[in-house]
KEZANU-58461 format. One record per residue (C-alpha): residue number from 1; residue in one letter; x, y, z. Coordinates in Angstrom, 1 decimal, padded with zeros to 4 digits, always signed. Example, Ala and Ser with C-alpha at 12.3 -4.5 7.8 and 13.67 -1.06 7.14 Angstrom:
! KEZANU-58461
<filo num="1" residuo="A" px="+012.3" py="-004.5" pz="+007.8"/>
<filo num="2" residuo="S" px="+013.7" py="-001.1" pz="+007.1"/>
This chain:
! KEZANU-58461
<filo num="1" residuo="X" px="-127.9" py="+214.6" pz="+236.7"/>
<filo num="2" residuo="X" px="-127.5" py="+210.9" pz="+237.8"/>
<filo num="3" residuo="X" px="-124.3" py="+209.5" pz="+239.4"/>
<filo num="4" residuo="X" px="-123.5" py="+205.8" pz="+239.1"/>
<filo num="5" residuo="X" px="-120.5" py="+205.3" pz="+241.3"/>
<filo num="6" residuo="X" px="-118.9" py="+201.4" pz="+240.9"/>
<filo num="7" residuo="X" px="-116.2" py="+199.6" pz="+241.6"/>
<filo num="8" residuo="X" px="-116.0" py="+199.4" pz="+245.5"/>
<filo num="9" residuo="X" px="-115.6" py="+196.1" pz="+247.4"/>
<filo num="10" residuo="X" px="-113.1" py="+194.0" pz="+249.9"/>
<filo num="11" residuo="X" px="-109.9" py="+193.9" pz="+249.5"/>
<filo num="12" residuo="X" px="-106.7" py="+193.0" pz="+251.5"/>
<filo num="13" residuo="X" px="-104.4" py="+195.9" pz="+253.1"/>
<filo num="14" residuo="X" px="-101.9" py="+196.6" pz="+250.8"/>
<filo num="15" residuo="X" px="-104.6" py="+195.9" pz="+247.5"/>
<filo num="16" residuo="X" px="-105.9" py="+197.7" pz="+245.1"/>
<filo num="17" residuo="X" px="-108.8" py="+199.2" pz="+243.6"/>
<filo num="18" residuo="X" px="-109.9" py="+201.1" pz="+240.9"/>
<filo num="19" residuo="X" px="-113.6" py="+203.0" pz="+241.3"/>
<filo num="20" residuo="X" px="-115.6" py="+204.5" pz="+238.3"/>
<filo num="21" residuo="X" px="-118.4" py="+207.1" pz="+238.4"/>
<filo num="22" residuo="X" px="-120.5" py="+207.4" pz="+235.2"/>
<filo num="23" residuo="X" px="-123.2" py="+209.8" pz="+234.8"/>
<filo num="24" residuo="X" px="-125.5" py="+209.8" pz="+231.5"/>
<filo num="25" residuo="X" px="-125.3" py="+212.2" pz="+228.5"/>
<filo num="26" residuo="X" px="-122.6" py="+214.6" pz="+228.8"/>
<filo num="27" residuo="X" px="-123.6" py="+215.4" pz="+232.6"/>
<filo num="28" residuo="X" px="-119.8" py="+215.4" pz="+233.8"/>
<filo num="29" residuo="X" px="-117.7" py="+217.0" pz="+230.4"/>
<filo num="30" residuo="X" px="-117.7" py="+220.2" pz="+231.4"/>
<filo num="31" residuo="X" px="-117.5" py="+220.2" pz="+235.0"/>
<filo num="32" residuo="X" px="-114.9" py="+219.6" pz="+237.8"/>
<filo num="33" residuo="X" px="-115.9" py="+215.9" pz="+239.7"/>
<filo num="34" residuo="X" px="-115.1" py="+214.7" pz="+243.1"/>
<filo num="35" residuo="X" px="-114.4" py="+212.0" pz="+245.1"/>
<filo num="36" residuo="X" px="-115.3" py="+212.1" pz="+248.9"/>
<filo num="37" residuo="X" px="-115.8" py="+208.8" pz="+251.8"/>
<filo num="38" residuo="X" px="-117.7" py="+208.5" pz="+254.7"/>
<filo num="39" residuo="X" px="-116.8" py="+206.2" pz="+257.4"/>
<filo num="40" residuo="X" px="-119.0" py="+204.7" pz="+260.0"/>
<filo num="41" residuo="X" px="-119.7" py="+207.3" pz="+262.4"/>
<filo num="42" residuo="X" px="-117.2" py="+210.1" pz="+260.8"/>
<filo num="43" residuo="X" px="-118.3" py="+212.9" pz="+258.8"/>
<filo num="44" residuo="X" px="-117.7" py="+212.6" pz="+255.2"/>
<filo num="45" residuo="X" px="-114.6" py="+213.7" pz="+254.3"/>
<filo num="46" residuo="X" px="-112.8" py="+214.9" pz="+250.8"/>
<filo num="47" residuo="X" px="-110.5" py="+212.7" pz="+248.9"/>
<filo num="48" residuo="X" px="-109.8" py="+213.8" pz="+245.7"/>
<filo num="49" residuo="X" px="-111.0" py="+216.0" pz="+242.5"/>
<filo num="50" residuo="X" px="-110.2" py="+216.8" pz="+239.0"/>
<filo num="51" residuo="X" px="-111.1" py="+219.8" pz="+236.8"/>
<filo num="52" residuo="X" px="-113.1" py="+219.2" pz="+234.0"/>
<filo num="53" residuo="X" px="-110.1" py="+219.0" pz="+231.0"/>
<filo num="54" residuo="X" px="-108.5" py="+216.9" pz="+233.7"/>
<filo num="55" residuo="X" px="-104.9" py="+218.7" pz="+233.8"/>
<filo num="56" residuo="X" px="-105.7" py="+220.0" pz="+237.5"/>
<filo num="57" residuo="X" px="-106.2" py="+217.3" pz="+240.5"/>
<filo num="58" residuo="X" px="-106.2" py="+217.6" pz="+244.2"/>
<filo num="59" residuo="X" px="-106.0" py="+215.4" pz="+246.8"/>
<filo num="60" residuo="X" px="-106.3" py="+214.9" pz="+250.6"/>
<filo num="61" residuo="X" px="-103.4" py="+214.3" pz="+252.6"/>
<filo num="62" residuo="X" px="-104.3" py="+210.8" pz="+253.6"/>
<filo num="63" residuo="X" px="-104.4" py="+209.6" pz="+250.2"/>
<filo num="64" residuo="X" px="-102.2" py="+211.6" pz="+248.6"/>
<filo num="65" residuo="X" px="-099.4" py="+209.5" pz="+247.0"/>
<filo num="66" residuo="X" px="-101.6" py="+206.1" pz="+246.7"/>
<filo num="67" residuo="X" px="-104.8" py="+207.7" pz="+244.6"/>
<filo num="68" residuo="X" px="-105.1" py="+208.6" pz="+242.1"/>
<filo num="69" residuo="X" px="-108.3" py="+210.4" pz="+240.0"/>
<filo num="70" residuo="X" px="-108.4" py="+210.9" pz="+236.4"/>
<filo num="71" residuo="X" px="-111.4" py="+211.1" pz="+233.8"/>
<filo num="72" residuo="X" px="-112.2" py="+210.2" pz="+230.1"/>
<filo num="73" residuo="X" px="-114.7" py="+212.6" pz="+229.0"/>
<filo num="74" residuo="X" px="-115.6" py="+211.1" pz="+225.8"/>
<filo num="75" residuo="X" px="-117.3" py="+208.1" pz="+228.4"/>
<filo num="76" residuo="X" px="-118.7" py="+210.4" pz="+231.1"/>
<filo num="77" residuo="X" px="-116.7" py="+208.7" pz="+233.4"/>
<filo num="78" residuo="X" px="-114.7" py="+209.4" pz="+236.6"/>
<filo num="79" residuo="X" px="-112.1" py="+207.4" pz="+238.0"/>
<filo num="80" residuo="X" px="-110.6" py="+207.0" pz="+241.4"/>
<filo num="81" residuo="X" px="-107.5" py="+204.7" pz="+241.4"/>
<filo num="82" residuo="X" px="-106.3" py="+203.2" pz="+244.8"/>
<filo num="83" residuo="X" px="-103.4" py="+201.5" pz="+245.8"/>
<filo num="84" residuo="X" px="-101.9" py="+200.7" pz="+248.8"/>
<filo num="85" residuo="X" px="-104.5" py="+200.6" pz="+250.5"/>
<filo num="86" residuo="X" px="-105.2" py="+200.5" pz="+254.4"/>
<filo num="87" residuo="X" px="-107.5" py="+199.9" pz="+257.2"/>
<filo num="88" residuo="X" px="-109.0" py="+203.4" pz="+257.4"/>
<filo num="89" residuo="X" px="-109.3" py="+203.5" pz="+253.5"/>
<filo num="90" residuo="X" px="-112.8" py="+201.6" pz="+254.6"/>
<filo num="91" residuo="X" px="-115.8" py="+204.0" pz="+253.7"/>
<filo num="92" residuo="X" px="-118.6" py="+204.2" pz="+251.6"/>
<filo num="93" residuo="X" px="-117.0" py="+206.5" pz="+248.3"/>
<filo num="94" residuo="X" px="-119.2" py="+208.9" pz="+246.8"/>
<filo num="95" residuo="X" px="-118.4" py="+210.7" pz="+243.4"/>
<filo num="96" residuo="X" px="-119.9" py="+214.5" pz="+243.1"/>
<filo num="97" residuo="X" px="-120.1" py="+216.8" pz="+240.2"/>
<filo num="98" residuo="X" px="-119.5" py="+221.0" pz="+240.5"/>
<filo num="99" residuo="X" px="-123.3" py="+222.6" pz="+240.5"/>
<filo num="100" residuo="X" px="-121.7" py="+225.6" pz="+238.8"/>
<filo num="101" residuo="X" px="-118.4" py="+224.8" pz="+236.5"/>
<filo num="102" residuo="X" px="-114.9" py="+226.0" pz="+238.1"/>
<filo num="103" residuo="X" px="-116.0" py="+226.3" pz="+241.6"/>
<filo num="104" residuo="X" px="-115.6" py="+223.0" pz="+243.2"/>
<filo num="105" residuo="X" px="-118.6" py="+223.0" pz="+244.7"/>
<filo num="106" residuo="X" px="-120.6" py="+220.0" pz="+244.6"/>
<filo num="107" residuo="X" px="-124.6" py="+219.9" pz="+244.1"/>
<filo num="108" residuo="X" px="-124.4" py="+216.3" pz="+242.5"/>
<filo num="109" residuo="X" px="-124.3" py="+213.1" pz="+244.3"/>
<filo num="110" residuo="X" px="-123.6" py="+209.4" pz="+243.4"/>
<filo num="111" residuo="X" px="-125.4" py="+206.9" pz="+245.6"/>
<filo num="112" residuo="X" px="-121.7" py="+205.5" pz="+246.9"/>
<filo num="113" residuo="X" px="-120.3" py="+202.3" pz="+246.8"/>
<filo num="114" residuo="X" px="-118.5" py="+200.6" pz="+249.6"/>
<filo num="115" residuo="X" px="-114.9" py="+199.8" pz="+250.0"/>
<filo num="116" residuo="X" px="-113.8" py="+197.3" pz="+252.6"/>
<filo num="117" residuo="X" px="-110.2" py="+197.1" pz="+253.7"/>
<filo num="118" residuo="X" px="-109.2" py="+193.9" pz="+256.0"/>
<filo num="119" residuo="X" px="-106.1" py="+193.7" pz="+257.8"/>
């Protein structure tokens, strides 16, 4: 399974963007995805995830109320929405897929992509 996570970049406190995570074949219709950040010298931390029909989302605390995840199955594709976004949004993003359907336990990585917030 191979994760192409896209969409990161800099953007202005306050600004928005919209990050995708597309995987080939029908690697992500049938299983619950993720959405986790690392910052520069944190531990990577969980932001969001979405069950595979996409009628059940979670979300950390910190984000919760700005982001929001969602999925088209029909493209492979993942999407993390975010708005309002702040300094300490900065952090590499990383989209992961369940290893086992239903669990929300995450075997598959994306390679990231960066997003920059300025002040």
């Amino acid at each position: 399974v191979q994760l192409q996570a896209s969409g990161g970049g800099l953007v202005q406190a306050g600004g928005s963007l919209r990050l995708s995570c597309a995987a080939s074949g029908r690697a992500l219709s049938n299983y619950g995805m993720g959405w986790f950040r690392q910052a520069p010298g944190k531990e990577r931390e969980f932001v969001s995830a979405i069950n595979w029909r996409g009628d059940s989302t979670m979300y950390a605390d910190s984000v919760k109320g700005r982001f929001t995840i969602s999925r088209d199955n029909a493209k492979n594709t993942v999407y993390l929405q975010m708005n309002s976004l702040k300094p300490e949004d900065t952090a590499v993003y990383y989209c992961a897929r369940e290893g086992v359907a239903g669990t929300y336990e995450y075997d598959y990585w994306g390679q990231g992509t960066q997003v920059t917030v300025s002040s």
